[in-house]
C-alpha positions in Angstrom: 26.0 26.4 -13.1 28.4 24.7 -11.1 28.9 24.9 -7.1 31.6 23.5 -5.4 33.7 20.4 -6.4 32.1 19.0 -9.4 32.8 15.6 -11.4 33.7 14.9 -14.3 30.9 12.8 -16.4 32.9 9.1 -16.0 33.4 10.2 -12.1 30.0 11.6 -11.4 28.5 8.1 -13.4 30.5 6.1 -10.8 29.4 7.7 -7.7 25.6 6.9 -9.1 26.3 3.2 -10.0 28.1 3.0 -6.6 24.8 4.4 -5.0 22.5 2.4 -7.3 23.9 -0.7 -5.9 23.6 0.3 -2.0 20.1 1.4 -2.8 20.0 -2.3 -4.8 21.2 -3.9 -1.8 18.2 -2.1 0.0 21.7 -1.1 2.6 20.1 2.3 3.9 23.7 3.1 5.7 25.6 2.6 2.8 22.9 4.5 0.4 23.3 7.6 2.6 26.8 7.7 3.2 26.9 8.5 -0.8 24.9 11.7 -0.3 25.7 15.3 0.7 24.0 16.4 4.0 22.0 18.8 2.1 20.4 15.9 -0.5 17.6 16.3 -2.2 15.3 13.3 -3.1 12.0 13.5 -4.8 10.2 10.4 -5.0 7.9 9.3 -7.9 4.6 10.2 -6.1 1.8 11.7 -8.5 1.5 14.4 -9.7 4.3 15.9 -8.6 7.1 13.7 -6.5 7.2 14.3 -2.3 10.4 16.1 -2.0 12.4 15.2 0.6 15.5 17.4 2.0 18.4 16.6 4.1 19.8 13.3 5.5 16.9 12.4 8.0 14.1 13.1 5.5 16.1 11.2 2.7 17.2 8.1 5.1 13.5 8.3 6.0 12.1 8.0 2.6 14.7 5.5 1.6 13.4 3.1 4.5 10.0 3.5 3.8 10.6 2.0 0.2 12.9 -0.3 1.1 10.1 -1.3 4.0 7.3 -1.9 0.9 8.9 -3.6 -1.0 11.3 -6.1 -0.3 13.4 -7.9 -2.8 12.2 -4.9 -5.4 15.0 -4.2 -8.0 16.2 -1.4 -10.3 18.2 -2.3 -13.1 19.9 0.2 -15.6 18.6 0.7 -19.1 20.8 3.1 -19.9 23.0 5.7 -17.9 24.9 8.9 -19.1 26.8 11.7 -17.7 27.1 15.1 -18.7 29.6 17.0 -15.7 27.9 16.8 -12.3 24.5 15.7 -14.0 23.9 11.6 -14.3 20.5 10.2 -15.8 19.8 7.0 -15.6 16.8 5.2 -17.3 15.7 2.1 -15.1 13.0 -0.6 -14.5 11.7 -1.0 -11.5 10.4 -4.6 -10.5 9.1 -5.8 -7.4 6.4 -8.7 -6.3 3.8 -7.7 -4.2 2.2 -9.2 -0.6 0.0 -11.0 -2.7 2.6 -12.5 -4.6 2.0 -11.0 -8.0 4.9 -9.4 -9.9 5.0 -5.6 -11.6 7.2 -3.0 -13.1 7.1 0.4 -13.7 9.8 2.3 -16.0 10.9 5.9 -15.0 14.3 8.0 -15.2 16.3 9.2 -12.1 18.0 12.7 -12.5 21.5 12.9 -10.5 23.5 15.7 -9.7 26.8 14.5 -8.2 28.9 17.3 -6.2 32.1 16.6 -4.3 31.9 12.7 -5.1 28.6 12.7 -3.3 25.0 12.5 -4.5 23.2 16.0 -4.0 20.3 15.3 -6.2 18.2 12.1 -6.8 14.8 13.4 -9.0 12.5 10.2 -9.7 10.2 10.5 -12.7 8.0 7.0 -13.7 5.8 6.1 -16.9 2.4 6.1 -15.8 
């Protein structure tokens, strides 16, 4: 079901690559001004994600992993659109205080609604 101003696929898979790179960029201002005030984030925490709701809880969560883990990157496996909905597969690489590298894979579920992100769901292998 659709509320409000939805995307078409090629619009709602720009908004997200436009996000991706802000949130890339580890640019907290420009992440959040690409998301509705009623966002939704859930973060890949086990077993279930932390949800977080609304523009201070999101910016907050945004910070805290831009905070751990500086110079981490997501790059795009794959990314496809179908309406509002975006999924994007992604690698996730970072180097840790100690200096040792890792990666985790996961897939990020999008829902795009008046050229804004209203929905970023994090899933990870593991």
């Amino acid at each position: 079901m659709t509320t409000g101003g939805a995307v078409d696929a090629g619009g709602a898979i720009d908004v997200v690559e436009r996000f991706n790179d802000a949130f890339n960029a580890q640019d907290a201002d420009a992440a959040m001004g690409m998301v509705s005030a009623d966002c939704v984030f859930e973060g890949t925490t086990p077993p279930d994600g932390t949800r977080h709701r609304g523009v201070a809880e999101v910016r907050a969560a945004f910070e805290e992993v831009f905070g751990a883990s500086p110079g981490a990157r997501f790059t795009t496996e794959e990314i496809f659109g179908a309406g509002e909905r975006v999924v994007v597969r992604w690698r996730y690489d970072w180097v840790d205080q100690a200096g040792v590298a890792g990666h985790v894979r996961g897939v990020d579920l999008f829902r795009v609604e008046d050229g804004l992100v209203r929905e970023k769901l994090a899933y990870v292998k593991g």
